[in-house]
N, C-alpha and C positions, 0 to 999 in steps of 0.2 A: 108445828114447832117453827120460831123462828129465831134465826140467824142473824145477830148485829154486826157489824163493823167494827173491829173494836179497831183503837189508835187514830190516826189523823183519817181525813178521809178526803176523798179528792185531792191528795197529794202525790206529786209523784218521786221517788223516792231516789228514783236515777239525777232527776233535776238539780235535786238539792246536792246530791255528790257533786254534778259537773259545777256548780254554781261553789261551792269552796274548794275546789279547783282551782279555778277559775278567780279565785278572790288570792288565794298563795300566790298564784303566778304574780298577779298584782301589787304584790304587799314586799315581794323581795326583790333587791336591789341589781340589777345590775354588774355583776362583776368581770372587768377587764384585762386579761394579761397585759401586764407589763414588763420589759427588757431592760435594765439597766446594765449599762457595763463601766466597771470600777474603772479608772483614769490609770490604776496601775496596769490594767488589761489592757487599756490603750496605750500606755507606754510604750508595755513590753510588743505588741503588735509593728509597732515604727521601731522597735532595736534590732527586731528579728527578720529583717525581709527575707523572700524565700532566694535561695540562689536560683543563680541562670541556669543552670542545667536540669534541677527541677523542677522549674517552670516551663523550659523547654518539655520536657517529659510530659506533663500535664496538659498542656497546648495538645501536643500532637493524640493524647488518649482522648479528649473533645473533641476533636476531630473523628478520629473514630467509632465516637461511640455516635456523634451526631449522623455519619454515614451508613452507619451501622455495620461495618466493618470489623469493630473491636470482637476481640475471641477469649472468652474467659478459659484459662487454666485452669481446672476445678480444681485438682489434684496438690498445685503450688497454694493455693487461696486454703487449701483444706489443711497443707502440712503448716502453712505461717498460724493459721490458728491455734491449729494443736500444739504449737510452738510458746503461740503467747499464753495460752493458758496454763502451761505445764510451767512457766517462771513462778 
């Protein structure tokens, strides 16, 4: 008895996958995030400067977090949450 081939033959099957693969990646475009920010964001950004004192504040938490100083309160960080989520 003998045994034919049936279908293509001498082809290899995984090829032809990676090859239209390979052909999408090709065919589709390039897409870029972009930022824009509305000029009334940028208004409101110059009406609102941050005050001195919490700038100050902020200064000095860079400071130590860049030292590695800084000590997180879990406890206060865990009640301001449960705080804000329960408004």
């Amino acid at each position: 008895m003998k045994i034919n081939n049936g279908g293509m033959t001498g082809v290899n099957p995984y090829t032809l996958q990676a090859n239209k693969a390979g052909n999408m990646k090709e065919s589709k475009s390039v897409a870029k995030d972009k930022v824009e920010i509305s000029s009334a964001a940028k208004e409101m950004q110059q009406l609102s400067p941050i005050p001195a004192a919490r700038q100050a504040k902020v200064d000095e938490l860079k400071i130590q977090v860049e030292n590695g100083t800084y000590k997180l309160n879990a406890q206060a960080t865990a009640k301001g949450l449960i705080d804000f989520y329960r408004k």
